[in-house]
C-alpha positions in Angstrom: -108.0 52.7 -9.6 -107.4 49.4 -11.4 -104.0 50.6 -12.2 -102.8 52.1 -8.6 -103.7 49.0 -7.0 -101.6 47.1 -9.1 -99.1 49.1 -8.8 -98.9 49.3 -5.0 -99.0 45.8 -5.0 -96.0 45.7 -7.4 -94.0 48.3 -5.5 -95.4 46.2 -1.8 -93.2 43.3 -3.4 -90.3 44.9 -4.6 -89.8 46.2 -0.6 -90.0 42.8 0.5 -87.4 41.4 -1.9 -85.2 44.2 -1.0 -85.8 43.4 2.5 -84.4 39.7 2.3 -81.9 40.4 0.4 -79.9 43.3 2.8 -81.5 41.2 5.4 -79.8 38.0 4.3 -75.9 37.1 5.5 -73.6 36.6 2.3 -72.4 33.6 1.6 -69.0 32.9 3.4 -65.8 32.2 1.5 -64.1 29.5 4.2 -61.6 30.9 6.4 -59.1 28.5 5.7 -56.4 30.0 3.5 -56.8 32.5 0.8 -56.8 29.5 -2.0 -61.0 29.5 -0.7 -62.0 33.1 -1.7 -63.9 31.9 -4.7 -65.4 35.0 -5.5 -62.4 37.0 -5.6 -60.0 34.8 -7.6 -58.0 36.8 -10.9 -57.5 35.1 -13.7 -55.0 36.6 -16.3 -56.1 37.8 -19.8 -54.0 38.0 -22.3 -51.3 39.3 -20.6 -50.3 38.5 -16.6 -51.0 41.5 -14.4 -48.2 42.9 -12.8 -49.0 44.8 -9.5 -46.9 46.1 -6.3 -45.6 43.7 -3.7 -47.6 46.0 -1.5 -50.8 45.0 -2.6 -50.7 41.4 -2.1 -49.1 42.1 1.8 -45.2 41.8 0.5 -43.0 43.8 0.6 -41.1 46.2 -2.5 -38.3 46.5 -0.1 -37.6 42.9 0.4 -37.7 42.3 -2.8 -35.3 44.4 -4.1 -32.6 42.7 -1.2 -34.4 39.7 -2.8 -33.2 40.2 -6.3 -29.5 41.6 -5.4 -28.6 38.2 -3.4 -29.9 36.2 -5.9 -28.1 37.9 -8.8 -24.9 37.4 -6.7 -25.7 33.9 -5.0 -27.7 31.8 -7.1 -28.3 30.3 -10.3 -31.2 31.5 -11.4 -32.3 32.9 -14.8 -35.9 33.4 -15.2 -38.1 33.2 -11.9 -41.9 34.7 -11.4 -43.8 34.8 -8.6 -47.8 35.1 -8.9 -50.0 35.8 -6.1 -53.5 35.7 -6.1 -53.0 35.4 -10.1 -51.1 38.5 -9.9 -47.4 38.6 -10.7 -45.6 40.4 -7.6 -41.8 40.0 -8.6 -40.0 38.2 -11.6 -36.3 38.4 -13.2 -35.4 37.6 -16.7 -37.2 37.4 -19.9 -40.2 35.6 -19.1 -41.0 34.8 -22.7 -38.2 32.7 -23.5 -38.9 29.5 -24.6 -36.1 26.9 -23.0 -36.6 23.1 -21.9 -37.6 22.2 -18.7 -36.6 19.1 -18.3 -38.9 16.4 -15.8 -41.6 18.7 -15.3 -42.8 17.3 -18.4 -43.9 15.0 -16.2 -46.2 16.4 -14.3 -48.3 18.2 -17.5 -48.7 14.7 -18.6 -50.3 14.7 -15.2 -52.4 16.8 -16.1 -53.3 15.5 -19.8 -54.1 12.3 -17.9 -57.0 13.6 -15.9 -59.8 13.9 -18.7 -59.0 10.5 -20.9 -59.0 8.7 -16.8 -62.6 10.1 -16.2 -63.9 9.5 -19.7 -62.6 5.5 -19.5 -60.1 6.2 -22.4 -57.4 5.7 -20.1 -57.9 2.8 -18.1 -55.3 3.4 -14.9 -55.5 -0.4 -14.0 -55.0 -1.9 -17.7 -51.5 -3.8 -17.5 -48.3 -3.5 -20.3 -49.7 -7.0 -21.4 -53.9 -5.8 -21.5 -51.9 -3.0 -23.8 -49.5 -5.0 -25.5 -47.1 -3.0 -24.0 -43.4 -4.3 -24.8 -40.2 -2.8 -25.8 -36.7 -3.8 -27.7 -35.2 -7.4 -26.7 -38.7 -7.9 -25.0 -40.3 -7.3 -21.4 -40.2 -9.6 -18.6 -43.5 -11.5 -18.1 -43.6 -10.2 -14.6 -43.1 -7.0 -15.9 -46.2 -6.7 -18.0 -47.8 -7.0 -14.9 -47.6 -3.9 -14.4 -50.4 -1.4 -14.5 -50.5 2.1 -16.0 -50.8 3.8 -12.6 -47.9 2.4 -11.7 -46.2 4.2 -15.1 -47.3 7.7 -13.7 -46.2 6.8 -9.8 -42.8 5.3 -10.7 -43.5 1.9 -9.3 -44.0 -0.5 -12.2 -41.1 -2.4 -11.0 -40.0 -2.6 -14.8 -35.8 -2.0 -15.1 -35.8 -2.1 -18.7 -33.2 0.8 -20.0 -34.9 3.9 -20.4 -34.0 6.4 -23.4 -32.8 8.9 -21.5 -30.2 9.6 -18.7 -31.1 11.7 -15.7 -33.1 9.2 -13.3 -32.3 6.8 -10.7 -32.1 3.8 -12.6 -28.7 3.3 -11.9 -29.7 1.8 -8.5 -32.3 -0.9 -9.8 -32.6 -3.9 -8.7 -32.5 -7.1 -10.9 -34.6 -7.2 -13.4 -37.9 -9.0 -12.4 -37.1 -9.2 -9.0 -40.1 -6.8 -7.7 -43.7 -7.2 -7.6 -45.4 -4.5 -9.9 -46.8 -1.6 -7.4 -44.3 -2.8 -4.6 -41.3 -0.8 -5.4 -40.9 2.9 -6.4 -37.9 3.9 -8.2 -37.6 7.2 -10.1 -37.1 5.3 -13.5 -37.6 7.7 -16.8 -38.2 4.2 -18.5 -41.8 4.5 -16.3 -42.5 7.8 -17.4 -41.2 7.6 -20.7 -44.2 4.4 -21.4 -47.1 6.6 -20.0 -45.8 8.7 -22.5 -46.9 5.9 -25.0 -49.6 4.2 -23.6 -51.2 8.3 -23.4 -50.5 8.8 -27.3 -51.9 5.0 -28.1 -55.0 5.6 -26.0 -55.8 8.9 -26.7 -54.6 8.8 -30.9 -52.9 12.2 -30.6 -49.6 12.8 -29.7 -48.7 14.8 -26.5 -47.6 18.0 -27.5 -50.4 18.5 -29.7 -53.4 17.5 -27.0 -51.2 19.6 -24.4 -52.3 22.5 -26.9 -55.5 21.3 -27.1 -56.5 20.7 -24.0 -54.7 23.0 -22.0 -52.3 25.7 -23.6 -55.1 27.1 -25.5 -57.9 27.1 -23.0 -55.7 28.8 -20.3 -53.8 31.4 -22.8 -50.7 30.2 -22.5 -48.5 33.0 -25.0 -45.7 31.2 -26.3 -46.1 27.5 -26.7 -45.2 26.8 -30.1 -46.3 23.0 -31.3 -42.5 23.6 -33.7 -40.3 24.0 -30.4 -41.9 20.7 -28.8 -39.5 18.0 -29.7 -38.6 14.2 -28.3 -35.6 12.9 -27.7 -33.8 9.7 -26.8 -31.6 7.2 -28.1 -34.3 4.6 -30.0 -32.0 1.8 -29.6 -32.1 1.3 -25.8 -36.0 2.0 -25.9 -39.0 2.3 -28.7 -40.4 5.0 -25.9 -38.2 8.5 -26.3 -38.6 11.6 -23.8 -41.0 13.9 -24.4 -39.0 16.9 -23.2 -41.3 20.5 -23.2 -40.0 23.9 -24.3 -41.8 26.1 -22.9 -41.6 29.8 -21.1 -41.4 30.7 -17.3 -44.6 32.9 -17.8 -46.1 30.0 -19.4 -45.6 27.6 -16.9 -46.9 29.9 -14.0 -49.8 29.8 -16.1 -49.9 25.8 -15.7 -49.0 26.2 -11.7 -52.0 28.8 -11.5 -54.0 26.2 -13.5 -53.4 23.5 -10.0 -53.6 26.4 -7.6 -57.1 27.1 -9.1 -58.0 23.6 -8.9 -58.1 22.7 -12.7 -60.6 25.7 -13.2 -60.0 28.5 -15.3 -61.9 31.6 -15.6 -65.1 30.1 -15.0 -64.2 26.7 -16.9 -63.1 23.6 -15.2 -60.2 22.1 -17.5 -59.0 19.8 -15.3 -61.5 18.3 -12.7 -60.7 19.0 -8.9 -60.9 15.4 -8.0 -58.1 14.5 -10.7 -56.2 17.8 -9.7 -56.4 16.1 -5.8 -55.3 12.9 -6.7 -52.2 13.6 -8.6 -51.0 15.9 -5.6 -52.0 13.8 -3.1 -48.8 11.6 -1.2 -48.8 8.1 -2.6 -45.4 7.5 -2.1 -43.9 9.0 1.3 -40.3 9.6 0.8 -39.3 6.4 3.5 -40.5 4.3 1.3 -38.6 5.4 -2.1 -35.5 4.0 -3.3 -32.3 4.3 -3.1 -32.3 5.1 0.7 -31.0 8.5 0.1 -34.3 10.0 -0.7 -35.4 9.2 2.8 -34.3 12.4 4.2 -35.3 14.8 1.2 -38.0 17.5 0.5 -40.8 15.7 -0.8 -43.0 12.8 -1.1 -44.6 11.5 -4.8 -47.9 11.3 -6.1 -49.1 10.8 -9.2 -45.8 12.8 -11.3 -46.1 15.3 -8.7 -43.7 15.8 -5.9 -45.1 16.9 -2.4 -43.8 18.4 0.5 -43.0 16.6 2.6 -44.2 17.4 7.0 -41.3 16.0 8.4 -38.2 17.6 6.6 -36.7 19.2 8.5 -37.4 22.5 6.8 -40.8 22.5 5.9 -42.3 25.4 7.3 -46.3 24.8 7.7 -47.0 28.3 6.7 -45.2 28.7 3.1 -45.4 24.7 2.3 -48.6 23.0 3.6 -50.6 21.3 0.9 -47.9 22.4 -1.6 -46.2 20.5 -4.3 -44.2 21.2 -7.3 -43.0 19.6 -11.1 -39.6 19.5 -10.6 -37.1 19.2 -13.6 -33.3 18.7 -13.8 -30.8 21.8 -12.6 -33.3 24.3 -11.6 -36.3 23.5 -13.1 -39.7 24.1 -11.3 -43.5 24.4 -11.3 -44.7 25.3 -7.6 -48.1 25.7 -6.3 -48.3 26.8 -2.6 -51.9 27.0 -2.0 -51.7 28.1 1.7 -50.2 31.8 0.3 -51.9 31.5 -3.0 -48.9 31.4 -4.8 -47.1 30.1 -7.7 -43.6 30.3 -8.5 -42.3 29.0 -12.0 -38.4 29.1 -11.6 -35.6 28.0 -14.2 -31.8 27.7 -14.5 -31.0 27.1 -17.9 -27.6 26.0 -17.1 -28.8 23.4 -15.2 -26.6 23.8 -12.0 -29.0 24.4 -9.2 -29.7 21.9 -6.1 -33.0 21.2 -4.8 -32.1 22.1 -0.9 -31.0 25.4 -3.0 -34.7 26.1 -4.3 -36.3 25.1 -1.5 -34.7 27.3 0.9 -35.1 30.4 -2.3 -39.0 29.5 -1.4 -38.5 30.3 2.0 -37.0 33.5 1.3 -39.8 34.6 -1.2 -42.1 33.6 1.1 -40.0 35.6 3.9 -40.7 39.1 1.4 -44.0 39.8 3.6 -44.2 43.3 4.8 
């Protein structure tokens, strides 16, 4: 008798659980764009998942016309596309290892994020709190200058750079600008956060990229031997920290933002640094020269944004979407609003950025 009673009571509670639980309404996901379905996000093992066009809502078809006109029309070498962490189409030998070029740029980006948040990095320290100076001396109006304004291109510091392949050519006098006034796409700016990062931190880049990224997210073919900096030394002590890395690699960094600094579980970038960095802090009428006034994007923090008003952004491929960008063909992109990444290179270095940016729309276009 003892027993039965405790056992109805048992089996009286396990109805009741069972109950509220079918009873109860599931959590929602957001309806705002498939970047909010938390519960459903893919992460890749150790290999990327390759699946139909089809099952992500493109199109096989489309594709295929896809891939003919850009074998005849464009540049491109090596190009993958990744939906929902799923790779949909792709061209060329995605393992190959080949430089690419400024978005270096925006993985020091992401490097940045944990030593900012753990006070390491201080992003309002100036060049002079840092004894920051370089060959034949900085200006004292220069060292004014504070790290943030290293990784948003405004320092107002004109000292030669290392390296060519920037904007510097249209500078202003040296020590004519107010520190945080002036934004000018200056490798010499991106070149020192190089620095001050390695000084800080006490590691050099390539080897906490690997450490703090790379290996957490699976990336297959970085290789700490193929990482190498360049420069010539005697314009500047700070050299360019140029990445080799592979197209299937850096969709793995893109789906890394997409996911908001989380993968698999682990977050290895915070979302609140991942927001920052993307988020406009320079809008592109307010960049020098003039002639970036009426391009694609606007600049964060070594991220460029799409810009709203050009006139071929397209709300539904573009809106909250950014990409690292390097020299020639070059490119990282996260487009959250179709939970996609596309990593993208020309290793000949001949296309144009109105030339990606209209290859988006078409990959975009490959919707059944």
């Amino acid at each position: 008798m003892k027993y039965t009673y405790i056992k109805n009571i048992l089996i009286g509670i396990l109805l009741i659980c069972t109950t509220v639980t079918c009873c109860c309404p599931s959590e929602s996901n957001g309806s705002d764009g498939p970047n909010n379905h938390e519960s459903s996000r893919y992460f890749p093992g150790k290999d990327w998942e390759t699946t139909s066009p089809e099952t992500q809502g493109y199109s096989s078809e489309k594709f295929a016309a896809l891939k003919a006109e850009i074998e005849k029309k464009y540049s491109t070498t090596h190009l993958i596309v990744v939906v929902e962490g799923k790779v949909i189409f792709s061209m060329g030998d995605l393992s190959h290892n080949a430089r690419i070029a400024s978005c270096r740029k925006s993985l020091l980006s992401m490097l940045y994020g944990k030593y900012v948040e753990d006070g390491t990095i201080n992003l309002d320290a100036t060049l002079k709190d840092l004894n920051i100076d370089d060959i034949d001396g900085l200006l004292d109006i220069e060292k004014k200058a504070k790290v943030r304004h290293l990784i948003t291109a405004r320092s107002g510091v004109f000292h030669p750079a290392s390296n060519t392949g920037d904007d510097s050519k249209h500078a202003p006098k040296r020590g004519s600008v107010e520190p945080g006034t002036y934004f000018l796409y200056n490798n010499w700016d991106f070149n020192c956060a190089g620095g001050v990062f390695e000084q800080l931190v006490g590691m050099d880049i390539y080897s906490a990229f690997y450490q703090d990224i790379a290996s957490l997210i699976g990336m297959q073919d970085y290789k700490l031997a193929n990482q190498k900096k360049t420069g010539d030394l005697t314009l500047s002590k700070y050299p360019a920290y140029h990445f080799w890395i592979s197209t299937r690699d850096m969709a793995r960094v893109g789906y890394l933002m997409l996911r908001e600094g989380e993968w698999n579980g682990k977050q290895i970038i915070s979302k609140d640094w991942v927001k920052a960095t993307t988020s406009v802090v320079t809008p592109r009428t307010e960049m020098n020269p003039s002639s970036r006034h009426t391009r694609e994007f606007d600049y964060g923090y070594l991220w460029w944004i799409f810009n709203k008003e050009y006139t071929g952004y397209d709300p539904n491929v573009y809106k909250d979407g950014y990409t690292a960008t390097g020299l020639g063909g070059q490119y990282i992109t996260v487009l959250p609003h179709l939970d996609m990444v596309i990593a993208h290179k020309d290793v000949n270095a001949n296309m144009e950025k109105s030339t990606y940016y209209a290859l988006i729309k078409k990959i975009a276009g490959c919707k059944q």
